[in-house]
PDB file with one MODEL, atoms N, CA, C and O in Angstrom:
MODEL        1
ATOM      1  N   UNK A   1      -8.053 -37.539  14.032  1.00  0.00           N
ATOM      2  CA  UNK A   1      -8.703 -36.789  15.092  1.00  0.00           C
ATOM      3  C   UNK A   1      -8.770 -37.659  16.346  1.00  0.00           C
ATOM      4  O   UNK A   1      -9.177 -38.820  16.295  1.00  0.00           O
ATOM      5  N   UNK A   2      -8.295 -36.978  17.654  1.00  0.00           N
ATOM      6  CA  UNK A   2      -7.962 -37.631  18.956  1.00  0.00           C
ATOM      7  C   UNK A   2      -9.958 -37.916  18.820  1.00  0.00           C
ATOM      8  O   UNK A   2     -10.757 -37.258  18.155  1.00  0.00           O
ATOM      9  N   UNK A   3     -10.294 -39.440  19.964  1.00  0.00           N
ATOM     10  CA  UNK A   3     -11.459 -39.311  20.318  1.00  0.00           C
ATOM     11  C   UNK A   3     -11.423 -39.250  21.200  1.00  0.00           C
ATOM     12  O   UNK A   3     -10.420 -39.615  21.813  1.00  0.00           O
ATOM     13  N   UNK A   4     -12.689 -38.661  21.912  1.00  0.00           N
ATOM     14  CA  UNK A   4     -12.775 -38.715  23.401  1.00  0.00           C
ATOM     15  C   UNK A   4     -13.463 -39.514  23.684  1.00  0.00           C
ATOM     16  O   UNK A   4     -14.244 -39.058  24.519  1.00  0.00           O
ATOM     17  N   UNK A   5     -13.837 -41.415  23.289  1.00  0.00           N
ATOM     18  CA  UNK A   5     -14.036 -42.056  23.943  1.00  0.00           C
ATOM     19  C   UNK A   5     -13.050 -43.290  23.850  1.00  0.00           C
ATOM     20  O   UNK A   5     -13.107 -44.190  24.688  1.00  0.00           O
ATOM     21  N   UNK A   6     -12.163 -43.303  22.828  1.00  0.00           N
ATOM     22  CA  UNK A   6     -11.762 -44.554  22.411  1.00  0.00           C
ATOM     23  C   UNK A   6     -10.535 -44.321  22.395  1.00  0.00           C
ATOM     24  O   UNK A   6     -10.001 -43.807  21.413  1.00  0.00           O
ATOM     25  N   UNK A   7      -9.677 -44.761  23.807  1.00  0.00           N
ATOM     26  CA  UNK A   7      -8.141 -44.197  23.645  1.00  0.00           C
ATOM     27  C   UNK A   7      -6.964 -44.918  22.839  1.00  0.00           C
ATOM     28  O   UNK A   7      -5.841 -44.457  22.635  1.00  0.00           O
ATOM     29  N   UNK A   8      -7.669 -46.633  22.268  1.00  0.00           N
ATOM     30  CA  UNK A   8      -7.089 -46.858  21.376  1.00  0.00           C
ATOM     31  C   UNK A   8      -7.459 -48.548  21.075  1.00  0.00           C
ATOM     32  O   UNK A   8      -7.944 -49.281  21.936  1.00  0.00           O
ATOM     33  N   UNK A   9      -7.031 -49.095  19.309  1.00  0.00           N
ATOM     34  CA  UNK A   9      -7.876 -50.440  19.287  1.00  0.00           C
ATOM     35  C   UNK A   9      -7.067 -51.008  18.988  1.00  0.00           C
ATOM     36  O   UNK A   9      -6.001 -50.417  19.160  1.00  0.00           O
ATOM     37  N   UNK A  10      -6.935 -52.569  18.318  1.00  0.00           N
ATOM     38  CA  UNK A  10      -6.522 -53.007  18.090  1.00  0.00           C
ATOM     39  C   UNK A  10      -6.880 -54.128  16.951  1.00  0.00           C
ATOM     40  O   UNK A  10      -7.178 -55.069  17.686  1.00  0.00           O
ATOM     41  N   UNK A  11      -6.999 -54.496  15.937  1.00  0.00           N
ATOM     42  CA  UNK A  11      -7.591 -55.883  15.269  1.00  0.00           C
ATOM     43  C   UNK A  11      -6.916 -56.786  14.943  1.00  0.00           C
ATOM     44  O   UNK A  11      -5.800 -56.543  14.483  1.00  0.00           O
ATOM     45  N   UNK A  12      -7.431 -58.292  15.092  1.00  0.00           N
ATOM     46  CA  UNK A  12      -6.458 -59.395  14.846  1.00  0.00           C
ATOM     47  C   UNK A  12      -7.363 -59.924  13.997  1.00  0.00           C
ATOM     48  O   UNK A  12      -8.541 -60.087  14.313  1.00  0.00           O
ATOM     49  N   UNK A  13      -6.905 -60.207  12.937  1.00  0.00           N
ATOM     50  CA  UNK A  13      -7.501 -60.405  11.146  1.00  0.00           C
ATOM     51  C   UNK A  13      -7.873 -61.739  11.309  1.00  0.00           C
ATOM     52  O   UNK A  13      -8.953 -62.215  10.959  1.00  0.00           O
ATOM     53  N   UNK A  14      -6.577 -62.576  12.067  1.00  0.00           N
ATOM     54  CA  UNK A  14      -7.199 -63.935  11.969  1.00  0.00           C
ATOM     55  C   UNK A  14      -8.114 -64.372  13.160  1.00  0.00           C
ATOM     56  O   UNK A  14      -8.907 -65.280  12.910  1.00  0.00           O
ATOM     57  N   UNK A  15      -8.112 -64.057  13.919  1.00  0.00           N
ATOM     58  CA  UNK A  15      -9.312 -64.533  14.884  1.00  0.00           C
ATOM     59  C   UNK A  15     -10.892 -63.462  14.947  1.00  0.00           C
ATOM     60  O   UNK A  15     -11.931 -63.478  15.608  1.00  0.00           O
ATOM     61  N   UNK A  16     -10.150 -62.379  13.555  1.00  0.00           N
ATOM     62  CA  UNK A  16     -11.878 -61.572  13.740  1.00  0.00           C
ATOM     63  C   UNK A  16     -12.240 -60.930  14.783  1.00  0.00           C
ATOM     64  O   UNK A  16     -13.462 -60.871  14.915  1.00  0.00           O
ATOM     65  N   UNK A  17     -11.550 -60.358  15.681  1.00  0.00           N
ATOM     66  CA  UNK A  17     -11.421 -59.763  17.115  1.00  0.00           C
ATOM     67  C   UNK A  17     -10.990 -57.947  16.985  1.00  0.00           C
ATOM     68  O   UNK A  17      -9.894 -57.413  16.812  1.00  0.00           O
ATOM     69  N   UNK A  18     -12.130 -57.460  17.126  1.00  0.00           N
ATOM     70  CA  UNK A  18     -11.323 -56.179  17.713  1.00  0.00           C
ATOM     71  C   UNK A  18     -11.601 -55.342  18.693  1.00  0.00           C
ATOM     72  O   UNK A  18     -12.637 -54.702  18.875  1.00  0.00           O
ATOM     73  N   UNK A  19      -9.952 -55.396  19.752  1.00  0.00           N
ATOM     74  CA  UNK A  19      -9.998 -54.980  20.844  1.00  0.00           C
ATOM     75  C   UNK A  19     -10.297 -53.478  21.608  1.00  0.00           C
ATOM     76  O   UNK A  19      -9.367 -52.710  21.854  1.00  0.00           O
ATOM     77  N   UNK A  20     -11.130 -53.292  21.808  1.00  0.00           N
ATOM     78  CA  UNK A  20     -10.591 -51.699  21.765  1.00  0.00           C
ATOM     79  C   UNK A  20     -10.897 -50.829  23.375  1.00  0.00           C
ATOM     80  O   UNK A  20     -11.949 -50.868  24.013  1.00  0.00           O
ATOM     81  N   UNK A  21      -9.518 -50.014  23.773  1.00  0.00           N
ATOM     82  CA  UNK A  21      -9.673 -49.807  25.027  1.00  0.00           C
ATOM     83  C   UNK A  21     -10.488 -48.409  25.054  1.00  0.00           C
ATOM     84  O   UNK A  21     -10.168 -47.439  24.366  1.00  0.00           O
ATOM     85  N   UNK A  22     -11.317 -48.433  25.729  1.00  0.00           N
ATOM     86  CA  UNK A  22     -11.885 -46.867  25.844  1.00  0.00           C
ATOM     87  C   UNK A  22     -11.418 -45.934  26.583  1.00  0.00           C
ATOM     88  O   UNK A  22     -10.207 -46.060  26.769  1.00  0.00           O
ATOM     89  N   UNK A  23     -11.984 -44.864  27.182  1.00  0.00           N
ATOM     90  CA  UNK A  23     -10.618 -43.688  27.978  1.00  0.00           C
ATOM     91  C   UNK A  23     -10.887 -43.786  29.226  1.00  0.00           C
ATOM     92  O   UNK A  23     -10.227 -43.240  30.110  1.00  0.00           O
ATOM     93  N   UNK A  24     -12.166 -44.694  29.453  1.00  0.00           N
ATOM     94  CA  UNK A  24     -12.361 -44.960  31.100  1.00  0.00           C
ATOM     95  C   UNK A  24     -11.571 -46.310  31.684  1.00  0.00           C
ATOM     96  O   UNK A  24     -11.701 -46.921  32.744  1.00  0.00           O
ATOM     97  N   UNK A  25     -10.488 -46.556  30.265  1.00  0.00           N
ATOM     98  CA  UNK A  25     -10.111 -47.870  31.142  1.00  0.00           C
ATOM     99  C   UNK A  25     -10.087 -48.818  31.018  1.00  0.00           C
ATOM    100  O   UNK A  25      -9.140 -49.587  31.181  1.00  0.00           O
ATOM    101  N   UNK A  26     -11.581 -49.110  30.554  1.00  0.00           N
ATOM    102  CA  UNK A  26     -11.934 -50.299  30.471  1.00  0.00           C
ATOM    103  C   UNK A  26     -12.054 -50.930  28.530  1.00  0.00           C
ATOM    104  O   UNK A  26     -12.273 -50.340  27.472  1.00  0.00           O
ATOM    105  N   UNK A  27     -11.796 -52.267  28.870  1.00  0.00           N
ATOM    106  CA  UNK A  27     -11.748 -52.643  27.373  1.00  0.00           C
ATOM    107  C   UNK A  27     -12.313 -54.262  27.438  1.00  0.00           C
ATOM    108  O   UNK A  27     -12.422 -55.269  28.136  1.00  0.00           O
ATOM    109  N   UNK A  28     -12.539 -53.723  26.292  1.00  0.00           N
ATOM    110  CA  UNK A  28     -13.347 -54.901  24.909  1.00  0.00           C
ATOM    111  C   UNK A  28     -12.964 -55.555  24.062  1.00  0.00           C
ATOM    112  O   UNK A  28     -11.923 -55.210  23.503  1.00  0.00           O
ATOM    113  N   UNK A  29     -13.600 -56.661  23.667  1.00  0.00           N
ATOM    114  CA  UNK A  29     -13.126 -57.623  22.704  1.00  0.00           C
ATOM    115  C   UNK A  29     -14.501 -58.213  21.907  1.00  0.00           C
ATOM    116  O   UNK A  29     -15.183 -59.178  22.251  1.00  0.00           O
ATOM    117  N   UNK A  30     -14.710 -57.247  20.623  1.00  0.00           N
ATOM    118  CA  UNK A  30     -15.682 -57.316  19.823  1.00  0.00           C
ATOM    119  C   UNK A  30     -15.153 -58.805  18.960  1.00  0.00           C
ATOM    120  O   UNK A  30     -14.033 -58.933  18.466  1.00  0.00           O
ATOM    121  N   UNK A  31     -16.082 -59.693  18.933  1.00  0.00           N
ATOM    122  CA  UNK A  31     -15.949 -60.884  17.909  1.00  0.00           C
ATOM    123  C   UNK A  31     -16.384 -60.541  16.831  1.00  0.00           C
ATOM    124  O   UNK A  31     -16.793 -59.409  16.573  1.00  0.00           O
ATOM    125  N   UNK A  32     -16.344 -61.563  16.009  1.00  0.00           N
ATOM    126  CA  UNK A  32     -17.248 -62.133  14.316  1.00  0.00           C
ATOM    127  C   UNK A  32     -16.788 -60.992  13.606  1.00  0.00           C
ATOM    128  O   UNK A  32     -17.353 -61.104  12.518  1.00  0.00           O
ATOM    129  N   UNK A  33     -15.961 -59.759  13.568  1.00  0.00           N
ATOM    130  CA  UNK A  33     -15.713 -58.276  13.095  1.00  0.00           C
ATOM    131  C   UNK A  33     -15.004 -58.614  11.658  1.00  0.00           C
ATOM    132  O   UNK A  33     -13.832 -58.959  11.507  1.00  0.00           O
ATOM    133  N   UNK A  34     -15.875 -58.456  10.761  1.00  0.00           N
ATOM    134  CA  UNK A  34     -15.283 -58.656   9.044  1.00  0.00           C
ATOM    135  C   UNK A  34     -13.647 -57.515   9.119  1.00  0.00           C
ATOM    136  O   UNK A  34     -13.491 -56.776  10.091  1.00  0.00           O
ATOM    137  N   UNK A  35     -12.830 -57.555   8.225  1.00  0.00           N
ATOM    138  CA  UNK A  35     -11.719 -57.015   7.945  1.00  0.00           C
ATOM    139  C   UNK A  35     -12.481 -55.765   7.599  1.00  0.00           C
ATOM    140  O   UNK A  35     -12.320 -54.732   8.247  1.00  0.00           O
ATOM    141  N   UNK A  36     -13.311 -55.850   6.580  1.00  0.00           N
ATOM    142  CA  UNK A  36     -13.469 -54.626   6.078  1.00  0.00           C
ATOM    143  C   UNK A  36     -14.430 -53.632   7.095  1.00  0.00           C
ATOM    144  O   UNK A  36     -14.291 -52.443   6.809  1.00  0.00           O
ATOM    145  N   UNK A  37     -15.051 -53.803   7.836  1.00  0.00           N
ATOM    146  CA  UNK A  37     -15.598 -53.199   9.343  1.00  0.00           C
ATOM    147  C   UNK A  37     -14.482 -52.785  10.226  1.00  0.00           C
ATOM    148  O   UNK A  37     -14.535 -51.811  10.976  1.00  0.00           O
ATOM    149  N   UNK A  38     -13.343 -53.681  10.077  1.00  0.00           N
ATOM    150  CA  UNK A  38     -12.159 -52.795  10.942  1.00  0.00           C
ATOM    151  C   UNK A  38     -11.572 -52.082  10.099  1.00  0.00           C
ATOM    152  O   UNK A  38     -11.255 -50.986  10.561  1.00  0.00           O
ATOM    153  N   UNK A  39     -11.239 -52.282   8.846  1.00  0.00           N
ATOM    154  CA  UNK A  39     -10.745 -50.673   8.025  1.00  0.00           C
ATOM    155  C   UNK A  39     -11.374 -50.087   8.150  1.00  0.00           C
ATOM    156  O   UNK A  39     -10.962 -49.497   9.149  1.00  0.00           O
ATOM    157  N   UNK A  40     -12.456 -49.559   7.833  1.00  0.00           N
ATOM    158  CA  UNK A  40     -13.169 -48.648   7.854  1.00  0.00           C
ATOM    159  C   UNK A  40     -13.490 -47.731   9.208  1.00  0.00           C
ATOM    160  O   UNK A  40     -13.740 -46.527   9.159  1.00  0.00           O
ATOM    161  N   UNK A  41     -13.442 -48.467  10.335  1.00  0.00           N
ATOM    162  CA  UNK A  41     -13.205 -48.186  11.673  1.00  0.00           C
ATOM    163  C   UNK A  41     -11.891 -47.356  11.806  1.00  0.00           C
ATOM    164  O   UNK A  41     -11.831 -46.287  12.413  1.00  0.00           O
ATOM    165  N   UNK A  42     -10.500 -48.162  10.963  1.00  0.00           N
ATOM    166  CA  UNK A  42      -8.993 -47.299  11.193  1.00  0.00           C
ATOM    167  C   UNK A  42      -9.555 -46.220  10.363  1.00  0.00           C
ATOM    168  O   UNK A  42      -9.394 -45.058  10.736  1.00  0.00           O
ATOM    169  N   UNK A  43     -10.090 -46.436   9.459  1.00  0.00           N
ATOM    170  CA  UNK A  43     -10.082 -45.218   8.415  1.00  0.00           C
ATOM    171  C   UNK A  43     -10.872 -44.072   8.722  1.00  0.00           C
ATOM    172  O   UNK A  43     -10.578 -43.043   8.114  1.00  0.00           O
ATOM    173  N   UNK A  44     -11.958 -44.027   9.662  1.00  0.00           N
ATOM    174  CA  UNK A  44     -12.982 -43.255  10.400  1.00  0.00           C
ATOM    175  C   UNK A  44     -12.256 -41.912  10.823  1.00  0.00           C
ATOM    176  O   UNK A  44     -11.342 -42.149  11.613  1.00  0.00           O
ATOM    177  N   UNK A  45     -12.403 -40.585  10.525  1.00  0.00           N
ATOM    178  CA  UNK A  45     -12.296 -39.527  11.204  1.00  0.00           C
ATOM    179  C   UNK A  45     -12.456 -39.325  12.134  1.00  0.00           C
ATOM    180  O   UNK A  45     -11.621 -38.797  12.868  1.00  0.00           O
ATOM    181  N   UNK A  46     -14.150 -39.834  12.632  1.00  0.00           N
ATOM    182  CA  UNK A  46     -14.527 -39.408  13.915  1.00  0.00           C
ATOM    183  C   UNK A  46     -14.819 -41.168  14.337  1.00  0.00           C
ATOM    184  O   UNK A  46     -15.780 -41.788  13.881  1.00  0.00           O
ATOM    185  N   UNK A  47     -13.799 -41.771  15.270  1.00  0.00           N
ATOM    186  CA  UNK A  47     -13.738 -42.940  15.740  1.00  0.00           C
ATOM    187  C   UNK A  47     -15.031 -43.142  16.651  1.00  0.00           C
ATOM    188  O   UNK A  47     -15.703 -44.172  16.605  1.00  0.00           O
ATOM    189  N   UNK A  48     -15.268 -42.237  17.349  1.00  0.00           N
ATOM    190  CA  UNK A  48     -15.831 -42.852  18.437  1.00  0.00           C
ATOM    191  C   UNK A  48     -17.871 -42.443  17.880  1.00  0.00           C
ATOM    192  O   UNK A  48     -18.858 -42.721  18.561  1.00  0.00           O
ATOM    193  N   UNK A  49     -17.861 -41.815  16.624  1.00  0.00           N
ATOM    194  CA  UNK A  49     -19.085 -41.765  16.318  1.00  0.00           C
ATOM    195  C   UNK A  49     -19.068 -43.231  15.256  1.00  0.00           C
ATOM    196  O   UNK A  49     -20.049 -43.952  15.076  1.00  0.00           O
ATOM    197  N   UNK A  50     -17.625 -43.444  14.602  1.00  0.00           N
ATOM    198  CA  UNK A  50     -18.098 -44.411  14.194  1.00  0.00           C
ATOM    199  C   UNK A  50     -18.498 -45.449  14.382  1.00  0.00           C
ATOM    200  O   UNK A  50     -19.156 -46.166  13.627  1.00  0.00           O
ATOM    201  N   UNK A  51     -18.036 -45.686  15.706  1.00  0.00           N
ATOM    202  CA  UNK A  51     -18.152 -47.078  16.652  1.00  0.00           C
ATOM    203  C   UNK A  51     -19.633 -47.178  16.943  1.00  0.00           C
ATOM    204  O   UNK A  51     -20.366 -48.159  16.811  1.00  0.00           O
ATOM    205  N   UNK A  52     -19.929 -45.928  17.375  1.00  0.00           N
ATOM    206  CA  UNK A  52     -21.331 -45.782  18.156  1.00  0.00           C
ATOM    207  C   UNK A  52     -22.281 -46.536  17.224  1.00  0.00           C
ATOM    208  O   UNK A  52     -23.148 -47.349  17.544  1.00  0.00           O
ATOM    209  N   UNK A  53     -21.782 -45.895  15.430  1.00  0.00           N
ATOM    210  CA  UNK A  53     -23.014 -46.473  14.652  1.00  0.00           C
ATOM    211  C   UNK A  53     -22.892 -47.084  13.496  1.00  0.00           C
ATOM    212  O   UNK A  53     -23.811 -47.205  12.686  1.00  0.00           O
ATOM    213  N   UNK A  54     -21.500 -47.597  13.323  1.00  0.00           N
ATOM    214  CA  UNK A  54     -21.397 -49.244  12.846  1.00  0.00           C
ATOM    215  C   UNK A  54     -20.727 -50.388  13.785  1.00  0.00           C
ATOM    216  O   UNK A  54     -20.770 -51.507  13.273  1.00  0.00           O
ATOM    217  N   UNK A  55     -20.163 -50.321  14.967  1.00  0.00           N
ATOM    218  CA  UNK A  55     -19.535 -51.505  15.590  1.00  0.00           C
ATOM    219  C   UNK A  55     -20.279 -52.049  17.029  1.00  0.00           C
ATOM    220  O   UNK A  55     -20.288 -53.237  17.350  1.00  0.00           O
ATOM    221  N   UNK A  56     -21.076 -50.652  18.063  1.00  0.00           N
ATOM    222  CA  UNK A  56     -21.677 -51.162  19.462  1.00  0.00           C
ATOM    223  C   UNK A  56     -23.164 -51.630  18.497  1.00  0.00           C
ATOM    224  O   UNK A  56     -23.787 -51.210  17.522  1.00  0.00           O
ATOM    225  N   UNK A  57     -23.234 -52.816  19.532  1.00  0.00           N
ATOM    226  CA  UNK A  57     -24.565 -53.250  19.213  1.00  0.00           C
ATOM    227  C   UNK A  57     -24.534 -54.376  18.437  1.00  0.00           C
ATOM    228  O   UNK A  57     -25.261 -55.351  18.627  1.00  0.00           O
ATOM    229  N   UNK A  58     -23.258 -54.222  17.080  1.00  0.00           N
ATOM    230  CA  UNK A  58     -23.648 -54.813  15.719  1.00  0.00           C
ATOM    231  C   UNK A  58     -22.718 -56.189  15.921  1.00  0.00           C
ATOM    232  O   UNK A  58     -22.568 -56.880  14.913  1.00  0.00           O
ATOM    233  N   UNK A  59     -22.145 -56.584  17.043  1.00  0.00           N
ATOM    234  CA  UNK A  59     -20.972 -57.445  17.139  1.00  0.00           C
ATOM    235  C   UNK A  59     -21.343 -58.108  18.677  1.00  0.00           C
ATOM    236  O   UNK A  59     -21.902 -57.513  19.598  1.00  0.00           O
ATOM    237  N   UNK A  60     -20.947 -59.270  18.669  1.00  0.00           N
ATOM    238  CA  UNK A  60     -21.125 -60.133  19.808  1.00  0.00           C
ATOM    239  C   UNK A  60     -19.250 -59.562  21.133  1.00  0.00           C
ATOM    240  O   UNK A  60     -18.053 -59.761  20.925  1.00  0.00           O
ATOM    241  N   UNK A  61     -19.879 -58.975  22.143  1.00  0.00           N
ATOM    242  CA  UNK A  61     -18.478 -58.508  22.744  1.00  0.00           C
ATOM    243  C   UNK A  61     -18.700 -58.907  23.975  1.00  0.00           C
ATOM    244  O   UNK A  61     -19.828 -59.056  24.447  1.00  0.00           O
ATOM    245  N   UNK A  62     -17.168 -59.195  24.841  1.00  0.00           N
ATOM    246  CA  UNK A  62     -17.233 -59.302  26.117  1.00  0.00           C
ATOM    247  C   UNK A  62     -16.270 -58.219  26.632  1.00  0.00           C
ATOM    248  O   UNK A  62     -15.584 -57.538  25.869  1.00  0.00           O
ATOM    249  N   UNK A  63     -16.257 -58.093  28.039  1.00  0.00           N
ATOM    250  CA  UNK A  63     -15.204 -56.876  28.854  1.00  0.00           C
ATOM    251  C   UNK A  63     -13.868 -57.835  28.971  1.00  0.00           C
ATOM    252  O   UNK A  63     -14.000 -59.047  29.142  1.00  0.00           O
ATOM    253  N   UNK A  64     -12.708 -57.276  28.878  1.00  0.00           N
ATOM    254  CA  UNK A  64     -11.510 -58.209  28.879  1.00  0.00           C
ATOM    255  C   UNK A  64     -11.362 -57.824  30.636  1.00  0.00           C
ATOM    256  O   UNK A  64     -11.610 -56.706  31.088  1.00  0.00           O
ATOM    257  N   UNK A  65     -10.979 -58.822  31.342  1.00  0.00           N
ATOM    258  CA  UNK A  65     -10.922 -58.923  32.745  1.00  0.00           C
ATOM    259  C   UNK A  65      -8.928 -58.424  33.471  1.00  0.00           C
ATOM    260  O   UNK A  65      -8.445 -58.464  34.603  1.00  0.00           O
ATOM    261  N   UNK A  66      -8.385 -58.040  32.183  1.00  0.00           N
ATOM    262  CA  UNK A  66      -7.096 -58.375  32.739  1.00  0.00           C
ATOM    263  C   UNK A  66      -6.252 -57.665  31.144  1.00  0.00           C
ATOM    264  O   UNK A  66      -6.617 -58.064  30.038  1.00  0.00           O
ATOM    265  N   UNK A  67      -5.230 -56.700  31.288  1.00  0.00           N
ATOM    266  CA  UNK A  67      -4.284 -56.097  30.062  1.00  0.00           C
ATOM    267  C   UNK A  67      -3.837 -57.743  28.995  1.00  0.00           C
ATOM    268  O   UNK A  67      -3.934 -57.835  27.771  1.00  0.00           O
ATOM    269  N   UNK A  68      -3.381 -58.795  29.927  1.00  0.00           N
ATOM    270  CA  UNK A  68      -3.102 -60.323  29.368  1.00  0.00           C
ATOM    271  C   UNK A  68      -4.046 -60.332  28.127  1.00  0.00           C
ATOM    272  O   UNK A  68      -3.651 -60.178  26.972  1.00  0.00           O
ATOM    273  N   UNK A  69      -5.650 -60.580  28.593  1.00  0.00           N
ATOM    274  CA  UNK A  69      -6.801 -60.865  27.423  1.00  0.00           C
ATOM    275  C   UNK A  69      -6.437 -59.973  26.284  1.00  0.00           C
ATOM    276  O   UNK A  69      -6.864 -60.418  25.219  1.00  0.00           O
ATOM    277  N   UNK A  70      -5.793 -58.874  26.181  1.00  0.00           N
ATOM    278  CA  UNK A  70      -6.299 -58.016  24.942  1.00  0.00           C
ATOM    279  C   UNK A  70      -4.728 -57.980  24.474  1.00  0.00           C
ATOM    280  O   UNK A  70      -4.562 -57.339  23.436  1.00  0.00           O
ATOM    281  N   UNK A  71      -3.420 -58.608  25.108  1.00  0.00           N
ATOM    282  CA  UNK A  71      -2.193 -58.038  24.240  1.00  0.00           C
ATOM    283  C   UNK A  71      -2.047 -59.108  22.982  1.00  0.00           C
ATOM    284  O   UNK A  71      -1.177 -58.941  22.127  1.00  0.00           O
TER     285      UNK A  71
ENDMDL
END
């Protein structure tokens, strides 16, 4: 199911990072993110409720300043 906030993510297993751009544009780089918090995230039906209420909040994140930070 398309979301309408999260136009698309990304996770890197070994640094525990997942990136994810939202539909306004702008994007993120959630740290400390267990493997199994990002499956469950790919595996989510509704992405952007899942984010809301297992990933914002629950993870240390900064705004990526530049497309470079997040490829």
């Amino acid at each position: 199911m398309p979301s309408t906030i999260i136009r698309r993510f990304d996770y890197r297993e070994e640094t525990r990072e997942l990136v994810v751009l939202f539909t306004t544009g702008r994007r993120y780089v959630y740290r400390e993110v267990p493997p199994e918090a990002a499956a469950a995230f790919r595996n989510a039906f509704a992405k952007g409720r899942h984010f809301n209420a297992r990933i914002r909040g629950r993870y240390p994140y900064e705004e990526c300043e530049s497309d470079e930070e997040a490829a």
